[in-house]
N, C-alpha and C positions, 0 to 999 in steps of 0.2 A: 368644414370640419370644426365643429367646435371643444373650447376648451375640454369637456368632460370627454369627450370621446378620444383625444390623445391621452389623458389619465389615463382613460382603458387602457389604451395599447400599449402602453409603456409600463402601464403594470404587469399586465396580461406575458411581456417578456422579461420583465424579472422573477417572475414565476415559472416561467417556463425553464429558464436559467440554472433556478435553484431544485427544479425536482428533477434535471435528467441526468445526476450522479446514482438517485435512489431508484428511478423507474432500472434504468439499469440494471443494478444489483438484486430487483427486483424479479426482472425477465429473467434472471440466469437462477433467480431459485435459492441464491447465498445468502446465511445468514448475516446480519448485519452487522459492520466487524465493530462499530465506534470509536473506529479512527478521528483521531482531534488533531489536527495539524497546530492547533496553538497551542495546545500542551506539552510544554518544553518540556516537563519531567517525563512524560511519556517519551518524549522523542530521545532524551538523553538516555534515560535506559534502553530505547532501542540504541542507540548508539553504541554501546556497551554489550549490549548483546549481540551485535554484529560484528566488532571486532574480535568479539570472543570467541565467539561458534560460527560467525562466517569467512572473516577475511583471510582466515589461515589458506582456504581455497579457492574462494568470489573475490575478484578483484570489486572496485567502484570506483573506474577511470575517471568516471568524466565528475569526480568529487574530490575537492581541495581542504587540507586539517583546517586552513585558517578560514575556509568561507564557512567550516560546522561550525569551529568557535563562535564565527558571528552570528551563523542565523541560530543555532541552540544555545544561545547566550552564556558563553563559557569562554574565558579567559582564555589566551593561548598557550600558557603555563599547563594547566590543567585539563586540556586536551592532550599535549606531546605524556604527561605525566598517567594520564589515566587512559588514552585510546590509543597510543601509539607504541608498539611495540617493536619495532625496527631502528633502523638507522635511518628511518625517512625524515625530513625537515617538515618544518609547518605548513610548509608551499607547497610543497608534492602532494601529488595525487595518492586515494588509496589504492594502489598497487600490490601486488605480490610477487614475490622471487619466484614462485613456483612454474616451470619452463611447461609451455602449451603440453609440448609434443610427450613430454614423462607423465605429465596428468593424465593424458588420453591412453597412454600404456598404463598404468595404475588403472587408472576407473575406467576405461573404456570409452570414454568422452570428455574430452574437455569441461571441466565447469565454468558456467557459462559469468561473463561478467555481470552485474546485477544493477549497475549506475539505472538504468530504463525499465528493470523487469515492474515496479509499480506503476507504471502508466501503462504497461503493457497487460498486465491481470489486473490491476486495480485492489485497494488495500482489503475487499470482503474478499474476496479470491485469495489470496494472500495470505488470512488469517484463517481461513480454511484448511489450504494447504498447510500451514503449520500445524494442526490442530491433526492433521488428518493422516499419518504415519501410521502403522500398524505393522507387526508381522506374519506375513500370509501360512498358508498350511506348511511351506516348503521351510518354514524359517527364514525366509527372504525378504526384508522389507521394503514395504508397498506403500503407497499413497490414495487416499478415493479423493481427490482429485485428478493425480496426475499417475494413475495405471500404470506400472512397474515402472517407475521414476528410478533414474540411474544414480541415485544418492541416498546414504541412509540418515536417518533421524539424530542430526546433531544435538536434538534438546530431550533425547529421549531420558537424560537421568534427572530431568527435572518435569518430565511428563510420564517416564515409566513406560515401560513396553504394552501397547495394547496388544491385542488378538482379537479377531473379530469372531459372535457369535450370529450366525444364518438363519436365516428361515428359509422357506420352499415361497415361492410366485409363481404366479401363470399370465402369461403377457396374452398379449389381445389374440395372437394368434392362435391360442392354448396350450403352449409348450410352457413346462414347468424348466426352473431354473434357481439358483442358489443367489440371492443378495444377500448382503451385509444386514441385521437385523442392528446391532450395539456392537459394544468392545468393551472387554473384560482387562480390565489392568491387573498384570502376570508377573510383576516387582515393582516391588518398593519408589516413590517418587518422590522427590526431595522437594517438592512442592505440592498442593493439593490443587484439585483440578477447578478450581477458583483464580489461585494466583496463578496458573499457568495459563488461563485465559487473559489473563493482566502480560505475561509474558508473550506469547504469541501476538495479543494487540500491538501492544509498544514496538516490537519489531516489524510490525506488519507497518506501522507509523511510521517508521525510520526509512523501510522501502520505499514507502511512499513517498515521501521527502525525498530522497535521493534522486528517483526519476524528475521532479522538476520543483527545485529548491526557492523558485518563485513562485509558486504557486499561491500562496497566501497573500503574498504583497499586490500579485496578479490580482489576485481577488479584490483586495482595498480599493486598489486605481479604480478596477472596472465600475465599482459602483459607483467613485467619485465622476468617472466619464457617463455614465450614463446618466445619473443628475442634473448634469452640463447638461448635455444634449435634450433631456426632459425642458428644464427651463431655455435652453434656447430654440427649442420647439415654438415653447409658449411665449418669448418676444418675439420670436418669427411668426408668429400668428395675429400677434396684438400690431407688431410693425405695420401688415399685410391688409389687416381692416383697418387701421388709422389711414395707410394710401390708399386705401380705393373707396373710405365713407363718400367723398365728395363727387366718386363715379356714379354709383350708386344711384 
């Protein structure tokens, strides 16, 4: 094996590395959300917009004030001052008072906790489902991703209540049936459907992040390990014909 032919291969899986976040989101058909894990300001307004519009219900155990301070680069003054609205300390977990078994009487299901739910849909899924709120014929608010979702649209006064308009389809079998053609916004939105795209991202970012808050640094190492391991490929090749020229 010579030199050029481990370049291949070692390229051939850094390439491979980097396109199967997008082949992914690909397969499944979602549009692309442009989540930036290094865009602190992205991530701080998600941060902001999760304590505001989620934590009152979503807990996010397995996430500490003082490790957000550090990975969204914000002082610990200025997290307790602007994300914390309890009696919680800088150490504790984001938590809620809210007892399982009354939520489940209230809503009919517990709301589920959220620390994992981005590694589990991933941030285009995510930014979808936010985006993707409407209210059905019945008045009842629905989701086209997640079909009669037991929670209504916390962003809806800065995305405004959609209603969706239909058209008629005939699927392969020839049976006609009603899909979603658009949606008509039915009041007023304190945002225009620009920035509420910029809203939806940054929170969909924040998710992100939350399910696994190394994931950037992950990132850094792995390419510095895989470097290593290219160049000591190639002394372990160079070592390998320096002892056996004299076989030879």
């Amino acid at each position: 094996m010579n030199k050029n032919t481990l370049s291949l291969i070692f390229a051939a899986i850094l390439l491979a590395a980097m396109n199967m976040t997008a082949a992914a989101s690909e397969e499944e058909g979602l549009e692309p959300s442009g989540v930036n894990l290094r865009d602190m300001a992205s991530l701080q307004h998600g941060a902001k917009l999760f304590v505001n519009y989620c934590l009152g219900c979503h807990s996010a155990n397995f996430m500490r004030y003082n490790r957000l301070a550090e990975d969204l680069g914000m002082s610990k003054e200025l997290v307790m001052q602007n994300l914390v609205f309890s009696d919680a300390k800088i150490g504790d977990t984001m938590s809620i008072a809210m007892d399982p078994a009354q939520s489940k009487q209230w809503f009919g299901k517990t709301p589920p906790d959220l620390s994992l739910i981005g590694r589990s849909r991933g941030p285009d899924w995510l930014f979808a489902y936010l985006k993707g709120f409407y209210k059905d014929d019945k008045g009842r608010w629905n989701n086209t991703m997640l079909p009669n979702a037991a929670m209504p649209n916390v962003l809806w006064q800065l995305q405004g209540i959609q209603t969706p308009v239909y058209r008629e389809d005939t699927d392969e079998a020839g049976y006609k049936h009603r899909v979603i053609d658009h949606f008509e916004t039915v009041t007023p939105a304190q945002e225009s459907p620009e920035a509420f795209e910029e809203t939806a991202r940054d929170l969909a970012a924040f998710l992100y992040y939350l399910s696994e808050p190394a994931k950037v640094k992950r990132k850094d190492v792995g390419v510095w390990v895989l470097l290593y391991l290219v160049l000591f490929a190639l002394l372990a090749y160079l070592l390998k014909a320096e002892y056996w020229r004299d076989v030879h």
